[in-house]
VOGU-3710 file (C-alpha; in Angstrom, 3 decimals, decimal comma):
1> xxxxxxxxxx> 72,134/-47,262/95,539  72,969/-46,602/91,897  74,831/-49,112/89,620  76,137/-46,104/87,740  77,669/-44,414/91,301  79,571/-48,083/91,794  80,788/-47,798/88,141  82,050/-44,940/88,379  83,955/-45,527/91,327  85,202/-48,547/90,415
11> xxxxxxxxxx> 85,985/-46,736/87,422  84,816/-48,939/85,098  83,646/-47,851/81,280  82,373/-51,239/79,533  79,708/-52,247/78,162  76,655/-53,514/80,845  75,843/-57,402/80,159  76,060/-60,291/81,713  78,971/-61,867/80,190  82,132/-63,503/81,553
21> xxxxxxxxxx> 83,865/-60,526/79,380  82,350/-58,012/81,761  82,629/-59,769/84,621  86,344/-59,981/83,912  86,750/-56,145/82,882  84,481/-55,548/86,531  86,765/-57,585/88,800  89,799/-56,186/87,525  88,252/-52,725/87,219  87,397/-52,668/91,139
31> xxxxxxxxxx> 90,648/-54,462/92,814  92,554/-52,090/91,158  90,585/-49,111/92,331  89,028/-49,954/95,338  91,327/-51,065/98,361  90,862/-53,733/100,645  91,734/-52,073/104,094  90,441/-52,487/108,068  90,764/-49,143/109,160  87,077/-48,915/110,367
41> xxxxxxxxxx> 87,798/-51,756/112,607  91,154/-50,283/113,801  89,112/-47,083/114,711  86,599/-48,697/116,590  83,365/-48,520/114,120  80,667/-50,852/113,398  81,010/-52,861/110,447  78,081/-55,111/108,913  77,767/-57,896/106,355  74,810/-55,326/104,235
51> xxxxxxxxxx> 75,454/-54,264/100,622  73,690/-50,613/101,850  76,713/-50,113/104,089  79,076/-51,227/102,191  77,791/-48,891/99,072  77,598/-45,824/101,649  81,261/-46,958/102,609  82,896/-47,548/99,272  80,999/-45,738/96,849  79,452/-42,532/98,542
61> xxxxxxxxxx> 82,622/-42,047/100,894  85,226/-43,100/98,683  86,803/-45,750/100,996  87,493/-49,606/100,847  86,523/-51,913/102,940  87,258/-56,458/103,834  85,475/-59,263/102,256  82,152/-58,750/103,671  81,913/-55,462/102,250  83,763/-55,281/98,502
71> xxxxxxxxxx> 82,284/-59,246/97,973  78,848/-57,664/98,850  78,946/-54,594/96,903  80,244/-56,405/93,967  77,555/-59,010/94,310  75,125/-56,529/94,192  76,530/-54,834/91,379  76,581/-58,380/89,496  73,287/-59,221/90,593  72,139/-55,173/89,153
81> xxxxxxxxxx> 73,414/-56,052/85,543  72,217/-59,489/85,322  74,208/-62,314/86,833  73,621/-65,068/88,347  75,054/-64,424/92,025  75,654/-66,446/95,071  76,979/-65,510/97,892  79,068/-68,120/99,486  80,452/-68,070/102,858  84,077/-69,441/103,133
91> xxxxxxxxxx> 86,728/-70,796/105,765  90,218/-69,226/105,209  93,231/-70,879/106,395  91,085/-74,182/107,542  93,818/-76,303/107,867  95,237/-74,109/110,828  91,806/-73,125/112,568  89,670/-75,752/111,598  85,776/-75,215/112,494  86,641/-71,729/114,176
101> xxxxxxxxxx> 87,407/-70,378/110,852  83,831/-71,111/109,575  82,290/-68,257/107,396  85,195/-65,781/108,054  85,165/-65,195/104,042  82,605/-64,016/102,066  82,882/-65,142/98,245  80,981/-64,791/95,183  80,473/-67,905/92,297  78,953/-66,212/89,639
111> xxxxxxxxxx> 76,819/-67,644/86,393  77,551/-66,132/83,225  74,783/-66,535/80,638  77,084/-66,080/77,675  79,246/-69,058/78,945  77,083/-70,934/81,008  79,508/-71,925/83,545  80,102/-70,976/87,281  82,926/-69,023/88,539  84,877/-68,036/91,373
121> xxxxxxxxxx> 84,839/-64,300/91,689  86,288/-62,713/94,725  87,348/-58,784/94,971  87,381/-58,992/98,922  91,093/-61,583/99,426  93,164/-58,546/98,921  93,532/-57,972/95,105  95,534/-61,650/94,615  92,614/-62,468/91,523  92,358/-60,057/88,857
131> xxxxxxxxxx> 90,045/-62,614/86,460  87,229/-65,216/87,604  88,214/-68,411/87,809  85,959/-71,400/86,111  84,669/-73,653/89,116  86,681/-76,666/88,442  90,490/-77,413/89,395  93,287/-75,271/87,606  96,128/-73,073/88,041  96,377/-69,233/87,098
141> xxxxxxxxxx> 99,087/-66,834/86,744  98,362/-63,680/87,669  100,956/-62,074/88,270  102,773/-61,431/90,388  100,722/-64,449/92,248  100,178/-68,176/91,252  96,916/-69,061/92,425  93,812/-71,633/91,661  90,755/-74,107/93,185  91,245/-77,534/94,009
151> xxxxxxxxxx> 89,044/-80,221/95,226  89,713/-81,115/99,259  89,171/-84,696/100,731  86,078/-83,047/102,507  84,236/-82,074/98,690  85,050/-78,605/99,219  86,712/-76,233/96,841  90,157/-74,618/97,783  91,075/-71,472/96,488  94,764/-70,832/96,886
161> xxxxxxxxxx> 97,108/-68,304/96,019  100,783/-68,107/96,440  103,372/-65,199/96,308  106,489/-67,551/96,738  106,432/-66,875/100,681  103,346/-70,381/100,979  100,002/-70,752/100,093  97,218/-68,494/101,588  94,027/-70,398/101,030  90,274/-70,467/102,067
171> xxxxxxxxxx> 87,809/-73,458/101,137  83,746/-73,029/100,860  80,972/-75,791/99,719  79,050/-74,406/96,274  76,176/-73,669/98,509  74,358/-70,022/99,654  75,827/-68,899/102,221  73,997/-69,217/106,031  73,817/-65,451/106,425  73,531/-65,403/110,122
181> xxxxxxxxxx> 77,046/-67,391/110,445  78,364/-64,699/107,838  76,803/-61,741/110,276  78,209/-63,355/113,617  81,177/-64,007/112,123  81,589/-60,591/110,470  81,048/-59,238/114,103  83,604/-61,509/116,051  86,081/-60,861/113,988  86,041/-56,994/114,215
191> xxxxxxxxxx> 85,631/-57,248/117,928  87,358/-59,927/119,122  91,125/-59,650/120,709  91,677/-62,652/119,048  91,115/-60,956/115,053  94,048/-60,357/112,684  91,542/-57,622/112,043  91,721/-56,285/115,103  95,482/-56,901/116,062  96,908/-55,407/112,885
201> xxxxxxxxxx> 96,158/-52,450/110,752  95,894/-53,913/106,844  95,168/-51,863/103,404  96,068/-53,962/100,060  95,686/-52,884/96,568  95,801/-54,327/93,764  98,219/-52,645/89,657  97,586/-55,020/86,868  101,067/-56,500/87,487  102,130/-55,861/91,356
211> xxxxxxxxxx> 100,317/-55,874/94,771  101,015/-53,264/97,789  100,512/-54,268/101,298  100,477/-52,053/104,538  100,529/-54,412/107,522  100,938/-52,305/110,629  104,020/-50,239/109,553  105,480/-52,939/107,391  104,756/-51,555/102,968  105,375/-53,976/100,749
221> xxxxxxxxxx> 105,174/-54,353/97,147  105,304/-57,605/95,409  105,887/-58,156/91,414  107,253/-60,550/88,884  110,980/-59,169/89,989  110,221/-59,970/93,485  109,005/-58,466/96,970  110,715/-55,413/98,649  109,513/-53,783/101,937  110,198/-50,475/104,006
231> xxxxxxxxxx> 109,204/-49,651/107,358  107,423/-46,490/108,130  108,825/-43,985/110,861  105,788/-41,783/111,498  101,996/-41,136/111,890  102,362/-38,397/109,349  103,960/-40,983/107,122  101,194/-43,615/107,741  98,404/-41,187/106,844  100,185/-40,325/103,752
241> xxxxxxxxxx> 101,350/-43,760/102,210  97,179/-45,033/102,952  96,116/-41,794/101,291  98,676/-41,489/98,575  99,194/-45,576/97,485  96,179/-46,726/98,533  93,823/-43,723/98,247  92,294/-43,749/101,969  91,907/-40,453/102,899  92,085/-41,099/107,003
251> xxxxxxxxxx> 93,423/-38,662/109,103  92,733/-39,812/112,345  94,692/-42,839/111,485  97,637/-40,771/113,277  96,124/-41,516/116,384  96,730/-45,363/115,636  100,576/-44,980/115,588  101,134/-46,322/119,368  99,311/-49,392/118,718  100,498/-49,563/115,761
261> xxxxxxxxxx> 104,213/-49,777/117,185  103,212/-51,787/119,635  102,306/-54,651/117,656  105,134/-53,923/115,706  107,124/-54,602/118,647  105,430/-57,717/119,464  105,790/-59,366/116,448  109,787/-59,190/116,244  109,558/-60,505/119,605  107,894/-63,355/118,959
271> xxxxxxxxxx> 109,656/-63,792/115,306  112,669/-63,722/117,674  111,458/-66,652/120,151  110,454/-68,939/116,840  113,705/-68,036/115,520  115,761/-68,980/118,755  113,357/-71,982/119,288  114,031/-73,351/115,831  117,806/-73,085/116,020  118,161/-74,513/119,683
281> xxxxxxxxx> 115,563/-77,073/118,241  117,995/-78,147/115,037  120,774/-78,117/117,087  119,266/-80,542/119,500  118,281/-82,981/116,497  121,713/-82,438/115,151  123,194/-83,815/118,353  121,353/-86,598/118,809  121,732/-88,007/115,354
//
């Protein structure tokens, strides 16, 4: 593993110290080259919570990867030039899975010795940050997202970021992470029917101003003027928007397609029955009032 290699692909041409200006040229440097995608886990391989992999993965290959890889290749590109790193192990979306969604993120806080302050620095939530943010409550712009950390009744920190569609959050105590919850968890939730990551294909990257999303065969891009979406039609057309806009080079993801429309199929089902259940559930309110 050589820091230069990780430059490089990250694509990053600064100066090498320790300072919160590098660590902001860094982040921004690798979400806007290196995708955040579950294709691995879509194609059935092994996945692990180890910097090695992750640098085989990202760097050597030329892929991307989820939290538990970008958060630990960036750590241990941090840790390479200087910084004071800590990996953290974070619970996203608590408030709707409570204890079950223990260690399903892995985040960074980072010590800068020019500064001397702590900060949040995450390259593995899908490209929303694009600076570190100082460990104490605020609220960012970066576009097109509004995002930030609060304190929680429970004295943990809440990151939260919001494209005008609700707040995606994850919370984490300022404490190492246990990394045999991070490894378990890393392994549920790329084998488990229950996983997002397994249910749904995902690549996300981040342009200084806008965010793309693939979600099964949903694209989206999202900037300042607003969010507009397309549906793909093919497996030819998959394999060429993640290779193209996203720069994953994955032919067998053709083979995906009939799972792929599957879920696709499921989902407007089931937006259907919320949809239907909502109405008939207004209309009974209406009537008794």
């Amino acid at each position: 593993m050589r820091l230069e290699d990780y430059l490089a692909r990250a694509e990053f041409r600064g100066e090498i110290a320790p300072t919160l200006q590098v660590l902001t040229d860094l982040l921004r440097a690798h979400v806007t080259h290196i995708p955040f995608e579950n294709l691995d886990i879509q194609l059935g391989r092994t996945l692990t919570t180890e910097p090695e992999s992750a640098f085989d993965k990202i760097v050597t290959r030329k892929r991307g990867g989820w939290c538990y890889e970008q958060n630990g290749l960036f750590g241990w590109a941090l840790s390479e030039i200087g910084f004071e790193v800590t990996r953290v192990a974070a619970a996203v979306m608590r408030s709707e899975r409570d204890r079950i969604a223990d260690a399903n993120h892995l985040t960074l806080l980072v010590r800068t010795k020019d500064s001397g302050h702590t900060w949040l620095a995450d390259v593995g939530f899908g490209g929303s940050m694009i600076a570190p943010i100082e460990l104490r409550e605020s609220a960012h712009k970066h576009n097109p997202f509004r995002l930030g950390l609060r304190r929680t009744d429970g004295h943990r920190w809440q990151f939260w970021e919001d494209i005008g569609d609700g707040e995606f959050t994850f919370d984490f105590f300022a404490e190492p992470a246990d990394e045999t919850a991070l490894a378990d968890k890393c392994q549920y939730l790329q084998t488990s029917p229950e996983s997002g990551f397994v249910q749904s294909l995902v690549a996300q990257i981040r342009l200084p101003d806008a965010h793309k999303t693939l979600r099964g065969k949903v694209f989206s891009q999202a900037s300042a003027g607003g969010i507009g979406t397309r549906i793909l039609e093919s497996p030819d057309e998959l394999v060429s928007v993640l290779r193209d806009i996203f720069g994953i080079d994955v032919p067998e993801a053709a083979g995906l397609w009939p799972r792929i429309e599957q879920r696709h199929e499921e989902l407007l089902r089931e937006k259907t029955l919320t949809n239907t259940y909502e109405i008939r559930s207004r209309s009974h309110n209406q009537s008794l009032g």
